[in-house]
Structure formats: C-alpha cells, structure tokens
C-alpha positions in Angstrom: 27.1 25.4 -15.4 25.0 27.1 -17.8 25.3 30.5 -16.1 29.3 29.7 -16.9 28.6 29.1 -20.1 27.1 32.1 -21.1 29.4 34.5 -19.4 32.4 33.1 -21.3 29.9 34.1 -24.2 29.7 37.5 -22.8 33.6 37.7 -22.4 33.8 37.5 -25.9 31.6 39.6 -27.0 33.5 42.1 -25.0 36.9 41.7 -26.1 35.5 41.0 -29.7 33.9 44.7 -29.0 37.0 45.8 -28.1 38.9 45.3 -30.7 36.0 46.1 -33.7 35.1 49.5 -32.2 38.6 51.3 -32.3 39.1 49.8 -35.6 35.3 51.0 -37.0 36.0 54.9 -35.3 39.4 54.9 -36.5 39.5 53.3 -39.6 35.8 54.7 -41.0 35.6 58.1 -38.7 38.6 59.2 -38.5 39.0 59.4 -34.8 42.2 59.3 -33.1 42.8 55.9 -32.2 43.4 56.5 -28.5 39.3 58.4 -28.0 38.8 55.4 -30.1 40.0 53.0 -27.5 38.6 55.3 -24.5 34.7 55.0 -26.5 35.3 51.2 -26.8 36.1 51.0 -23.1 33.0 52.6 -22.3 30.9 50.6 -24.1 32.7 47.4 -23.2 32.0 47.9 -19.4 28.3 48.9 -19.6 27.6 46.3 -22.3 29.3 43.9 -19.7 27.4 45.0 -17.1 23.8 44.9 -18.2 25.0 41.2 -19.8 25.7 40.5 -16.4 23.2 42.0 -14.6 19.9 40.8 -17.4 21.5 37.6 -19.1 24.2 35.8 -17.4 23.3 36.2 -13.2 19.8 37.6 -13.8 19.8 39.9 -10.3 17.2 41.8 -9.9 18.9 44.3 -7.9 20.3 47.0 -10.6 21.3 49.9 -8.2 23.7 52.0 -8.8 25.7 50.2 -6.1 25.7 47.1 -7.9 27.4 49.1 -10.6 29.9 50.8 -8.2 31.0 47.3 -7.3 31.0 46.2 -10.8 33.9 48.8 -11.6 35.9 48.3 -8.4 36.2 44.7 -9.2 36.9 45.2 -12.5 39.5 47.6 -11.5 41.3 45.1 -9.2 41.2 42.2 -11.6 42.5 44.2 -14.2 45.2 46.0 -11.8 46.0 41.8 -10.5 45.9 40.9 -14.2 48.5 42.7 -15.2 51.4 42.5 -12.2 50.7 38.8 -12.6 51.5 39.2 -15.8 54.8 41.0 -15.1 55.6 38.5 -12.7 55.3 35.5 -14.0 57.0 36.5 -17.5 60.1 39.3 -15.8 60.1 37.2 -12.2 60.0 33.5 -13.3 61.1 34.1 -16.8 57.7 32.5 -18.5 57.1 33.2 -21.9 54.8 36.5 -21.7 51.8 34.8 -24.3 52.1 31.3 -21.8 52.2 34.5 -18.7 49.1 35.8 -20.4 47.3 32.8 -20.9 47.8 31.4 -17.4 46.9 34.7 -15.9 44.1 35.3 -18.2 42.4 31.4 -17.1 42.9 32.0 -13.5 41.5 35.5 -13.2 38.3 34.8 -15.5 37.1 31.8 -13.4 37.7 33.6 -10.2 36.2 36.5 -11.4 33.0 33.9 -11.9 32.8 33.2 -8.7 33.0 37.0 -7.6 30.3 38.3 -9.7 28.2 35.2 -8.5 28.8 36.1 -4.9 29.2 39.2 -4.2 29.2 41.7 -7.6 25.4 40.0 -8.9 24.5 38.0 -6.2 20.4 38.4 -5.9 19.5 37.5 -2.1 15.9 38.5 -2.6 14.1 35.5 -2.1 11.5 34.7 -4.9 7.8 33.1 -4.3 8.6 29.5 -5.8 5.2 28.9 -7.4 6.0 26.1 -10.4 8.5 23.3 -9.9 9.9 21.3 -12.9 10.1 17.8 -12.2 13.2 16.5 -14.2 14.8 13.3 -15.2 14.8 9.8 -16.1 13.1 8.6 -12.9 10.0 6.0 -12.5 7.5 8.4 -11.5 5.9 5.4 -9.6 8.7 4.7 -7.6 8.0 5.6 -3.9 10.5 8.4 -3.5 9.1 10.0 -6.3 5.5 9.8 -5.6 6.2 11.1 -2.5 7.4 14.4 -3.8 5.4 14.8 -6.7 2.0 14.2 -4.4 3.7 16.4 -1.5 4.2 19.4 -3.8 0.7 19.6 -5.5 -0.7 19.4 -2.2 1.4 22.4 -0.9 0.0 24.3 -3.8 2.8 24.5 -6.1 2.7 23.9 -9.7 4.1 20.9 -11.0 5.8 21.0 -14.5 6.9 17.2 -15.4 9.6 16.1 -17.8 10.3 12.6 -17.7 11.6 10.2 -20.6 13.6 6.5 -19.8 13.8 6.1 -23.0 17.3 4.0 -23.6 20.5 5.4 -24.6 20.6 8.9 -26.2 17.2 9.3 -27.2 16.5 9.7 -23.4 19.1 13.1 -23.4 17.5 14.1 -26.8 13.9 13.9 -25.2 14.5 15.9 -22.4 15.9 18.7 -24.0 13.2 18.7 -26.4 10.5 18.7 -23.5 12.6 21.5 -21.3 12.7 23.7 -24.8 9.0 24.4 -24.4 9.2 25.2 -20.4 12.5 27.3 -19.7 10.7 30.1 -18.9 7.9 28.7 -17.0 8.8 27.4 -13.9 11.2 29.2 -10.6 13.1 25.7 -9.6 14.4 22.4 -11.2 14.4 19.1 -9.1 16.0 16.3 -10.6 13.8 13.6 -9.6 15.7 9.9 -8.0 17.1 7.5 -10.0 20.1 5.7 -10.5 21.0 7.7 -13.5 24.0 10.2 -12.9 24.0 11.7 -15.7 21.0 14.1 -15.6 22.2 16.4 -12.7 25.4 17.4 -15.4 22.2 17.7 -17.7 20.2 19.6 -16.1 22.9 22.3 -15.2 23.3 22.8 -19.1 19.8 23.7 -19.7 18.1 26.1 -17.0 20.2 29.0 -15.1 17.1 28.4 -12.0 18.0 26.7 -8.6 18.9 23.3 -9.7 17.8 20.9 -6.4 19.0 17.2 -7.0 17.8 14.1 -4.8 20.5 12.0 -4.7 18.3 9.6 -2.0 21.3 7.5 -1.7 25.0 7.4 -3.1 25.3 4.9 -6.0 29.2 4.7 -4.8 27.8 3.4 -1.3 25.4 1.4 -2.7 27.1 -0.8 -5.2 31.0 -0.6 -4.5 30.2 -1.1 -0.1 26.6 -2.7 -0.2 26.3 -4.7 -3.1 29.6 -5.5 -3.9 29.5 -5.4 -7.6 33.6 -4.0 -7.9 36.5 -3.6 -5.5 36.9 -0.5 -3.8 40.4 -0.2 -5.1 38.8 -0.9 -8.6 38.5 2.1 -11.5 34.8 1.2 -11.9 34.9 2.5 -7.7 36.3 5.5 -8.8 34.0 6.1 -11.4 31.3 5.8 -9.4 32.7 8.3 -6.8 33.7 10.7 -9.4 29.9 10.4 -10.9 28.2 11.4 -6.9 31.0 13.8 -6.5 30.3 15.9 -9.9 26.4 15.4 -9.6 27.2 17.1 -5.5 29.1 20.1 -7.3 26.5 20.9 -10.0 23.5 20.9 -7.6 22.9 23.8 -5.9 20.9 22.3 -3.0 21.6 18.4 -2.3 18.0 15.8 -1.1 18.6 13.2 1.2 16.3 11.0 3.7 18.4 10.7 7.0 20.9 13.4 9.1 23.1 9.8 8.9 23.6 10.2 5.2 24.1 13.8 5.1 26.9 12.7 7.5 28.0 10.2 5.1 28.1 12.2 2.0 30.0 15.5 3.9 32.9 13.1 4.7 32.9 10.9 1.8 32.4 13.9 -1.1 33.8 16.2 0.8 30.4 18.6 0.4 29.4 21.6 2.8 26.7 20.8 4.8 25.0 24.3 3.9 24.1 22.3 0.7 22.0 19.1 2.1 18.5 19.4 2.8 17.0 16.4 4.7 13.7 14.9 3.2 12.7 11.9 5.0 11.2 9.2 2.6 7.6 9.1 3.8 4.9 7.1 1.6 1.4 7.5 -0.3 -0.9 8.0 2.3 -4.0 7.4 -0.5 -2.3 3.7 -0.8 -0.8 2.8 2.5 -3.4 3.3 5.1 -5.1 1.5 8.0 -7.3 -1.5 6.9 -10.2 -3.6 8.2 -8.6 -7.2 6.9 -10.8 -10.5 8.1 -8.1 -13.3 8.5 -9.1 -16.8 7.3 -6.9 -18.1 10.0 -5.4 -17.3 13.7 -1.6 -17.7 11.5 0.7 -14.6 13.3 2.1 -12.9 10.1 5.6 -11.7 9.7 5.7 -9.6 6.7 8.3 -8.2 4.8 8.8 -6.7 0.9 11.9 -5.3 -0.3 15.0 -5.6 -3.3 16.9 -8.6 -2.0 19.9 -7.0 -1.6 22.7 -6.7 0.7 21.3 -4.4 3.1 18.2 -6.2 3.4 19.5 -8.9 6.0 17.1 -11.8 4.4 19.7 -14.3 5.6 18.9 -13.3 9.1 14.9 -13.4 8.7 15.2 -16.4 7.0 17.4 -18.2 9.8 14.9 -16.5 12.4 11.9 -18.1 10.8 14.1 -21.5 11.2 14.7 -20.5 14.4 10.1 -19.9 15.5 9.4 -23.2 13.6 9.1 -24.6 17.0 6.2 -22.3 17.9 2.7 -23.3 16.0 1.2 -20.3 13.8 4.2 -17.7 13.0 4.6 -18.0 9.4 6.7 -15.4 7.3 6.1 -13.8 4.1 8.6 -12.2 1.8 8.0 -10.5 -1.5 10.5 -9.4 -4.1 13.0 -9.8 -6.1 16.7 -8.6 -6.8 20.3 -9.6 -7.0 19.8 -11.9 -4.3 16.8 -13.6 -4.1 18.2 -17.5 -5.7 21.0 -17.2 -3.0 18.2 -16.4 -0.7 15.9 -19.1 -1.7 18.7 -21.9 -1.9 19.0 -20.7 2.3 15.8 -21.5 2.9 16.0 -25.1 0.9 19.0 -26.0 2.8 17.5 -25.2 5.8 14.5 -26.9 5.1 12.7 -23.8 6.6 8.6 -24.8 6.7 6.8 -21.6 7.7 8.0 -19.2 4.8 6.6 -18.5 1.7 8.2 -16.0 -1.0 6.1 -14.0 -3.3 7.4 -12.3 -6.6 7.5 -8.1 -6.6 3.4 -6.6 -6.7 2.2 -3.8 -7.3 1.6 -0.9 -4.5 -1.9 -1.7 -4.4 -1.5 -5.3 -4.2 1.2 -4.7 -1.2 -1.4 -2.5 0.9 -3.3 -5.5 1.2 -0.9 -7.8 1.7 1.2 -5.5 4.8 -3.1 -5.5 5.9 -2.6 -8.9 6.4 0.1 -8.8 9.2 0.4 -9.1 12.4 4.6 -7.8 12.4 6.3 -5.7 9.5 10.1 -6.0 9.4 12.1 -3.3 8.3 16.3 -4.1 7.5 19.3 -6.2 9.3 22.1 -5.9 7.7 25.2 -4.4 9.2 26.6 -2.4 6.4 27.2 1.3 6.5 24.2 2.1 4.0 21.9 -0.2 6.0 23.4 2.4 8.8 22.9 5.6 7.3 19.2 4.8 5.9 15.3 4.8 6.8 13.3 2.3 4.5 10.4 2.4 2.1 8.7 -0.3 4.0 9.4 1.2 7.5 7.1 3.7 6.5 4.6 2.0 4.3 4.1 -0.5 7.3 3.5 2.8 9.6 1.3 4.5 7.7 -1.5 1.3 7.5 -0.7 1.2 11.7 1.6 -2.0 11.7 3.8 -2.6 14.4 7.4 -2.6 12.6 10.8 -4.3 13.9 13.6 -3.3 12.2 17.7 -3.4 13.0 19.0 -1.1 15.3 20.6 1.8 13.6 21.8 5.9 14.3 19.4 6.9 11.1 16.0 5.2 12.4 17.1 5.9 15.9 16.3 9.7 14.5 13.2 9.0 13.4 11.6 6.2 16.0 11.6 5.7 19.2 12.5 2.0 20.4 9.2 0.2 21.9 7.3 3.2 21.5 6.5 3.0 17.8 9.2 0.5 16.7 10.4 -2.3 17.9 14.8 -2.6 17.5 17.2 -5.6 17.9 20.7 -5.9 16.9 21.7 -5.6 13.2 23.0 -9.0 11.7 21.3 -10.9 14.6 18.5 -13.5 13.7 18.6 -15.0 17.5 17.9 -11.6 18.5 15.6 -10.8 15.5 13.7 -14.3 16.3 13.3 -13.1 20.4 11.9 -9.9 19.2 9.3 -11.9 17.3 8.3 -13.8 20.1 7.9 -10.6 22.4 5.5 -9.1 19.9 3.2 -11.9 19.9 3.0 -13.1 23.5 2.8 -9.2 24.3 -0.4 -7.9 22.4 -0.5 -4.8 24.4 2.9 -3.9 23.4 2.6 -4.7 20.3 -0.7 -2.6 19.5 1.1 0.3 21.6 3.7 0.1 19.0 1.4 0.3 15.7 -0.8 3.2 17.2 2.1 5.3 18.1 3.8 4.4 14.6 0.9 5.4 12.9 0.6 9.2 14.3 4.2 9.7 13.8 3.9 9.1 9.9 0.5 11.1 10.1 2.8 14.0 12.0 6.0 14.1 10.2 6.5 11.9 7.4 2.9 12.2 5.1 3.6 13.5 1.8 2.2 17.1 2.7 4.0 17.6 5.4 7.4 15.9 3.9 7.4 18.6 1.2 6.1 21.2 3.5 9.3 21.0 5.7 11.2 21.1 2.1 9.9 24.0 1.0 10.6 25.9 4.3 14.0 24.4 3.9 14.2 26.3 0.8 12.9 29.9 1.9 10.2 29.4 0.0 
C-alpha cells in the first residue's frame, strides 16, 4: 500500500514537470514551445524512471534492460491510453473529460501492477538478517513466544514494536516506534492478535516484505465457533471483509495447519502461493519433561484452555460423569472464557464428583500442573475451526512427554499419528472420549508408548528453532 502511495506521488511530480518545464523554456528562454515540450518529455521519463527504479519499487537491478522495458511499456500505455480515449468519447459518445478520467484511473493502476511485476520487479533474493516484530500482540502469548524465541535462535535480529495501549494511542505509538527503525530491518511480521487493524497499518508504513500471522480467522472464530452474530448478520460481513483486506495487504500469509490454509483459500478466496504453514509449537525452556512425586496413586486427566466453543468441555465434563464409577480418575480443568458458568452449572447439574476447575495460571504454574498428569486432553468439538486447528495444549502436553487424547480431526491427523503419539476418538463424543480414558489407564504400555513418541516429534518438528527454521526456508531466506 505504501509503495502505491508513493508512486501516485511520483505521477504527479511527473505531470506537474510536464507542464512547469515548457512553460519555464518557453516563457523565460525563449524556446519554441514544441523543443520545449520534446526537453520536458525527456526529463519526465528518466526522472520517472530513477523514481521508480530508487524510491517507489527499490529494484536493485538498474540495467539498461530494465530501462528498455521501462519505455516499451510506457509506449503501450500511452498508445492504449489514447485509442481508449477515442473510443469511449467518438464510439460510446462519453463526454471526452469523463473518457479521460476513466481511462486515466484504469491505466494508472494497471500500470502499478506492471511496473511491480514485470518493469521493477527485483527477484534477487536478499539475506534477511533483522526482522521487525510488529503489532498490538501479547508478546507472552504462546504463538508469539514461539516465534520471537524461534527467530533469535536462528540468528536473526529481532527488532520489537509492540504497544496495546487502548484506542488511538495504540496507532499513534506504533508509528512513533517504527519512525526510528524504517531503515533498519529487511522484513515486517505482524505478530497474532485479534486486532485487524494493524496489517492495513503496517502496509502504510514500511515498503519491506510485509508477512502477517493471521493464526486463525476472526470470521471463523466468532461468527461459526463462538456464535457471537448471525452469519447473515452485517457484523459477519464485517468480520469477513476485515480477514479478507488484512489477506490482500499481506504479502506472505502465517497459518498453523495445511486445514486452514484450505479454509482460508476457499473462504477469502486467496492464492495458495501466499500461505506459509507455521505449526504452533511451544517454549521448550517452560514446557519440558518433569520428575513430579505424586502425593497420591489419583490417575490425572488434565486439561487447560479458553472455554470456548471449540473446546468440547461439555463432553469432558459428561465423560468424567461417565469414570465416576472407577475409583482414582479425577479430572482437572483450568481456565476461563465465555463459557466457563455454563460449563460449571453442567457439572452442578450433574452432580459430577471427580472434577475440580482451576482459574487461568501462569505458564510456569501450568508446567507443573500438566507434570502432574497421567492424560492431557486436547479438543472435542465438532465445529469447522475445531477441524481445521492444532492446539496450544496439544503441544505443551508433548513437549513435557504427556500422553495426549484429543478429537479426531484432518489438521492433527497431519501432524500425529493415532496410538503412536496420540491417542484419537470421535469429535463431540464423551462415551467415546470416556473409553479412551479407560484404555490409557488399564494399558500403561500404551500409554507411555504414546508420551515418548509424542515427545520426539515436538523435539523433531515443532520446537521453536526448528518452527522458525522451516519458516525462514519458506521464505528463501
């Protein structure tokens, strides 16, 4: 957007060229107007060019073939621009100012697109060395940690700007910080949050590769998933209009699963050149294997998460009901969210005795509470995000060598292997959730087959290092 920008700025400095050099040669020299005009041309075109070439698309590559293709494109615009003109206005009997201005629009935005592509296009791939880390995300947040910790230990510079400051001091802020480091970095990644208003941002204020990680569609998530407006609703299309913009703006597009690549080709209509997949991954300096001593012989079901619709609580919660019968499997649940009192008020009505819920802790507190468990659960709902997604906790509960069940989807199907380092039953099922339960206990074997293998597959492919390292490579870097 900013590249745009400033070559509409160049466009008028050219025709504002155009008109003040005639008049200085004629008016103040004396020249015939017509040299006049030929002089002006001249400049016009090589001022354009080295605009183009040092200012506007930045290509390194100033041959004189770059040049060559400058002036035939300018000489089929121009040639177009003018038997449009005579179309439209002698043809279909437009106005000739109204056959101007149309003409004039179309031809300038398509001759963007041109120079971009083909005229200034720079294919040498550059070294990325410095990343700026943009937005209004919470750098604590576990996407975010991932990357940030992933990058500085593949070497590359980190540059952060982050303000969540509330309303527009937030925008204000950010500029501010980017002022001092425009120069100083070779890529800008928009860092997850459920803002979507930085991307549009962003692409005002740096010409660099501008890499967003969209990590899930807020459209998806709270029009489908959470149910906060009807799809038919004006608030739905705002929230489809706000992924769809942020999609166009980026040049390169984050996501954890080849599921919600999938989701967001179809849905946003987005080439699939533009998706990169990033899996989520975790801290592997908080969420690691740990010697626990256990005060009792309880078998610990553990789970943590937002209570939200893709969670499936209702269905652990009806599955503990369900194990009562069977001395020493208690459940844990910690968190909080939109629907934890609904969740809670199940349990009551249930009268469910071997479940306890915790509020949200902090990551250091939850690394030794998943130590504590004998089974981490991942997610059972049965709607199309729970679908297309990998959790946080799938990974967090792999990395500290937990054996996980989780539902039975196509996006942790890509990932995990069922009963070779995850454990899957049917979405939206707490008989089948409860059975798988009861497999992992009364099969120990099984069971510590499943947290070993999990365990080397974070260590393999989805530790912070290598995360980003696959990124990078993703990127030609």
């Amino acid at each position: 957007m900013r590249k745009f920008v400033k070559y509409i700025l160049v466009g008028f400095l050219s025709y504002g060229l155009k008109l003040l050099i005639p008049y200085l040669l004629t008016e103040g020299f004396g020249f015939w107007y017509f040299y006049a005009y030929l002089i002006a041309l001249g400049v016009v075109i090589l001022s354009n060019f080295l605009f183009n070439v040092f200012y506007v698309f930045k290509t390194s590559n100033t041959s004189l073939f770059v040049f060559v293709k400058y002036l035939i494109s300018m000489t089929v615009f121009n040639s177009i621009d003018a038997l449009l003109v005579k179309y439209l206005t002698e043809n279909l009997t437009f106005y000739y100012l109204y056959s101007i201005i149309i003409v004039t629009t179309v031809i300038v935005v398509v001759k963007f697109f041109v120079y971009n592509k083909l005229v200034f296009s720079n294919k040498e791939k550059k070294q990325i060395k410095t990343v700026c880390f943009f937005g209004d995300f919470d750098r604590d947040y576990a996407r975010n940690r991932v990357l940030l910790k992933g990058l500085k230990e593949n070497n590359i510079e980190v540059i952060l700007i982050n303000d969540q400051s509330r309303g527009l001091k937030k925008y204000f802020n950010l500029i501010k910080l980017h002022r001092q480091v425009r120069n100083k970095y070779d890529l800008l990644l928009v860092g997850y949050s459920d803002s979507r208003t930085i991307v549009p941002l962003a692409s005002f204020l740096t010409d660099k590769p501008l890499i967003w990680d969209a990590f899930y569609s807020l459209y998806d998530s709270w029009i489908f998933d959470r149910k906060l407006a009807s799809p038919r609703s004006l608030k739905a299309w705002y929230y489809w209009l706000l992924d769809w913009l942020n999609c166009q703006l980026a040049a390169r597009i984050l996501l954890d699963t080849k599921s919600h690549i999938d989701y967001f080709k179809e849905t946003f209509k987005i080439k699939a050149r533009k998706f990169i997949m990033v899996l989520v991954g975790t801290d592997d300096e908080i969420f690691f294997p740990k010697e626990v001593f256990k005060a009792n012989d309880d078998f610990l079901i553990h789970f943590h998460g937002k209570y939200i619709p893709l969670q499936g609580i209702e269905y652990i919660i009806m599955a503990a009901k369900k194990l009562e019968e069977f001395e020493g499997i208690k459940f844990r649940l910690i968190g909080s969210g939109q629907e934890k009192s609904r969740m809670e008020k199940l349990a009551s009505e249930l009268k469910v005795n071997n479940l306890e819920f915790l509020n949200k802790v902090s990551y250091i507190d939850l690394a030794d509470l998943i130590s504590q468990a004998d089974v981490c659960l991942g997610i059972f709902g049965d709607s199309d995000k729970a679908h297309n997604v990998i959790p946080n906790k799938v990974y967090e509960a792999a990395a500290m060598g937990k054996a996980v069940i989780s539902g039975e989807t196509k996006a942790i199907k890509e990932l995990f292997s069922d009963r070779e380092n995850i454990l899957l039953c049917r979405p939206a099922d707490s008989q089948a959730l409860a059975d798988k339960i009861l497999e992992l206990k009364n099969e120990p074997e099984l069971r510590q087959k499943i947290a070993k293998n999990s365990y080397q597959l974070f260590k393999a492919k989805s530790c912070p290092k290598v995360i980003v390292g696959d990124l990078l490579i993703d990127l030609s870097l």
